[in-house]
N, C-alpha and C positions, 0 to 999 in steps of 0.2 A: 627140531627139538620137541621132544612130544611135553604133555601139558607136566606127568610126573614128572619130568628132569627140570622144571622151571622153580627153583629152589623161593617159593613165594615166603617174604618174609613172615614170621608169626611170634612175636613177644610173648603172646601167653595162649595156653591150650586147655580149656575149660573142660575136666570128665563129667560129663552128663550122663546116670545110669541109663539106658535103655529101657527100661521098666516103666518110664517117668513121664508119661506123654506132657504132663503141663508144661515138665523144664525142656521137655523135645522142641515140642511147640513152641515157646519162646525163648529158646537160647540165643539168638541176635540181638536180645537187648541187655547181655550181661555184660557185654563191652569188648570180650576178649577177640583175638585175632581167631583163632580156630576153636573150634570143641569139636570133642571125643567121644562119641556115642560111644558106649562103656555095658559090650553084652559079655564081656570077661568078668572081673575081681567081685563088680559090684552084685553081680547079679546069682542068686541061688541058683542050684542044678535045677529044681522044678519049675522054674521060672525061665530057660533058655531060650525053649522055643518060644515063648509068648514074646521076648524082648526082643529076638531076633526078628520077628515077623514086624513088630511096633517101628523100629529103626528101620524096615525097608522103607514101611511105608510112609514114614517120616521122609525119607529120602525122595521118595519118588511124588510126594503128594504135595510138598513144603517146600514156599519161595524163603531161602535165608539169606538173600542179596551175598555180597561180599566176602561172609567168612566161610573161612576154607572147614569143612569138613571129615572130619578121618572116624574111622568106626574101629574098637579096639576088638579084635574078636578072641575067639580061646587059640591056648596054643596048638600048636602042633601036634603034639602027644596028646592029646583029648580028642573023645569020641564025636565034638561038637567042633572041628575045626575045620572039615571039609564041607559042611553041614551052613556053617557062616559065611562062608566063601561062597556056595551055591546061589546065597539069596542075599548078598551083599554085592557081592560085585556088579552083577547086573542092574541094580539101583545107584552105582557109578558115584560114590564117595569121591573125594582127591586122594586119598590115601590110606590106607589098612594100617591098624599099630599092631604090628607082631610082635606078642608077648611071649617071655620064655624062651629068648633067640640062645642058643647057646653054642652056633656055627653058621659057617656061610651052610652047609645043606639045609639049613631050617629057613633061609631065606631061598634058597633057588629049589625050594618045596613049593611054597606059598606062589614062588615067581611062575612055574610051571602052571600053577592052577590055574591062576588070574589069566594069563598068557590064553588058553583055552578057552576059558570063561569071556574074554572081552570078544574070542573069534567066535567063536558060539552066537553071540549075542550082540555081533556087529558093532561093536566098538574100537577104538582106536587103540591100535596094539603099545602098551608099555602109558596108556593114558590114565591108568590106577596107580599110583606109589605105592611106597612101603614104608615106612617108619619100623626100625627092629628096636624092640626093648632089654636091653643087657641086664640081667636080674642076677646073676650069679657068677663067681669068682672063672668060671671056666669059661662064662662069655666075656670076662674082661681079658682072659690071657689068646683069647680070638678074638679081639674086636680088631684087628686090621684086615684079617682075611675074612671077616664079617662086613667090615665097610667097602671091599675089592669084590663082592662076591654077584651084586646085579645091576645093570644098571637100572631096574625100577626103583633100585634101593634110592631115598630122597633124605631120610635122618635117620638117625640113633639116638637114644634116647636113654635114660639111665635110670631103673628103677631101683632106689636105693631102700627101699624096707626091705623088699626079699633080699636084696643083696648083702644089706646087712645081717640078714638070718641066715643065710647062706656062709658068709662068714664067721657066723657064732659071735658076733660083737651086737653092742647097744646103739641105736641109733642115736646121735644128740641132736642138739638146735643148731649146732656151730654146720657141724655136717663134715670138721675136717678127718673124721674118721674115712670120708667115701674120698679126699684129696687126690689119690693115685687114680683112682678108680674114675673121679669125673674130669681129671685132665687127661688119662687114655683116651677117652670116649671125646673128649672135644678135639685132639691131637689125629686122631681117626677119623674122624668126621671129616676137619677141614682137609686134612690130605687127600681124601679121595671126594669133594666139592660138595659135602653133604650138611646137610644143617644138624645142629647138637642139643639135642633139650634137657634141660635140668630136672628132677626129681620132685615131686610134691613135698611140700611142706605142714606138714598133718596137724599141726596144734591152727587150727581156726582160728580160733579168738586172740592171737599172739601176732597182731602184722606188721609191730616191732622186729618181732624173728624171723617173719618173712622178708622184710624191707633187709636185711642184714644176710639172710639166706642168698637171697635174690642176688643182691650185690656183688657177693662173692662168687657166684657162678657167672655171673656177666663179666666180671675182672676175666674169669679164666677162658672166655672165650665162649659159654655158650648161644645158642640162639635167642634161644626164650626159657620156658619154665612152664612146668603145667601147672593146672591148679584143680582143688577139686570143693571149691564153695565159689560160688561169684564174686563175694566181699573181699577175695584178693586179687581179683583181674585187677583194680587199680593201680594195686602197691608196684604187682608185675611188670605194668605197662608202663610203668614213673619210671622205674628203674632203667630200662630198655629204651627210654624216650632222650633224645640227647637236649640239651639246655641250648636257648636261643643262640648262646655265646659260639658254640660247638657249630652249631649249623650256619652260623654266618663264618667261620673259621675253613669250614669245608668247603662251603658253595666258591668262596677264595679261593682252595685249593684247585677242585674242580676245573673251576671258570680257565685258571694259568694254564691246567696241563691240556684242556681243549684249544687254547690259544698256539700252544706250544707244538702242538700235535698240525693245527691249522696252516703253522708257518713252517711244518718242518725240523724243529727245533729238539732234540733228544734232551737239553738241560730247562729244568723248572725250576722257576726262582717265586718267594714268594715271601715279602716282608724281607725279601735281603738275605734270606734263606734257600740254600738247595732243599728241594721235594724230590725223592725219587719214588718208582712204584708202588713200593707197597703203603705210602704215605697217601697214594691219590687214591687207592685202593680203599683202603681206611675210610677217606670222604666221603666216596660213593659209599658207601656204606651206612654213615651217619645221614647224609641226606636221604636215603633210601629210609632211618628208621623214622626221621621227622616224618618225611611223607605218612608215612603207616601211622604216625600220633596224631595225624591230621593239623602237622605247623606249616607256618606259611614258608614254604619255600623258592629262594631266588630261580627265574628260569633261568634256564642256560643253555 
């Protein structure tokens, strides 16, 4: 399994513009699991190549220990998108967020390049992901043959302004206006093993709204949630983070069905209760996000 198919957990994904060396520079101490060098939305047309060149060289020049890395670049239909691909892949991100995906061709476009690019350039074939961003009503009515469509693909991701402008409606704080739209996209995801990221939360100073945003996309199954100020990696990461109770409830889980597995055993009891799969599956999961909150968890 190459390193993009290793579905690494990420609660929260920090967009850092491209343009911004200071926050380049120190985006490891904003807390979040991953960030998003951001030379797409954030960044003016006269300003591309200079941000693209700054995020190579961020890449290739800068120890960011632990978090995972993705670089957003322009889509597909822009004269800047072969152009990012050129001098991005070779400084070897974990992952591309292709924005504007509106079909699996827009994914096995970018897969073909990268494919090239890593043999070019001596690297490990299928070792760059892909994250596709669904912006628009015609990627949500593809988003299965969007999630079937490569296997670099590693998430989906769901950007909900343009998609909300896309379908002529107002974006609110609740967000259940986007309800169909972000349980396609997480329905799609986990069918084909991929992780599901929730949409930004654009009122800043509101982390009441976030805390309650967040929440209801984690209910529906997604991964994490991006963000795009630092002051909400927290809220992100609280949300996404399971409570001591949970992770001692699991690590039980767990613990039974490796015993059960040990001795042979197909039935797991637990508290006087049958566990079946998708229940231990669950665990590991919850134990998987302590880990990443950094709580103490039982070995096993």
């Amino acid at each position: 399994m190459t390193e993009a198919q290793q579905n690494h957990p990420m609660r929260s994904l920090l967009y850092i513009p491209g343009n911004n060396p200071g926050m380049l520079q120190n985006c490891a101490i904003y807390g979040s699991d991953a960030v998003i060098f951001d030379i797409e939305d954030s960044i003016s047309i006269s300003e591309k190549d200079a941000a693209r060149k700054l995020v190579k060289h961020a890449l290739t020049r800068l120890d960011f220990g632990r978090i995972r890395i993705v670089v957003r670049v322009n889509a597909r239909d822009t004269d800047f998108f072969e152009a990012d691909l050129e001098e991005i892949v070779p400084a070897k991100p974990h992952a591309i967020r292709l924005p504007k995906v509106d079909s699996a061709e827009d994914v096995l476009a970018a897969d073909e390049i990268i494919s090239r690019l890593e043999e070019k350039h001596g690297l490990p074939r299928g070792g760059i992901g892909v994250q596709a961003m669904l912006e628009t009503a015609r990627a949500i009515v593809n988003v299965n043959s969007i999630a079937a469509s490569s296997r670099r693909l590693v998430g989906l991701t769901l950007g909900g302004q343009d998609l909300a402008a896309d379908l002529g409606i107002r974006a609110t704080k609740e967000g259940l206006e986007l309800l169909y739209a972000k349980s396609a996209v997480v329905i799609a995801a986990k069918a084909y093993g991929l992780q599901a990221f929730d949409t930004v939360y654009t009122d800043v100073a509101d982390l009441e709204g976030l805390r309650a945003q967040t929440a209801v996309g984690f209910s529906l199954g997604f991964s994490g949630k991006a963000a795009i100020h630092p002051s909400q990696i927290p809220v992100i990461n609280s949300v996404y983070s399971p409570s001591e109770r949970e992770v001692a409830k699991a690590a039980k889980v767990v613990a039974a069905a490796m015993e059960a597995e040990a001795r042979g055993l197909g039935v797991i009891s637990v508290d006087g209760k049958m566990v079946d799969a998708p229940v231990v599956s669950q665990a590991r999961r919850t134990l998987e996000l302590a880990r990443l909150a950094g709580m103490e968890v039982p070995e096993l």
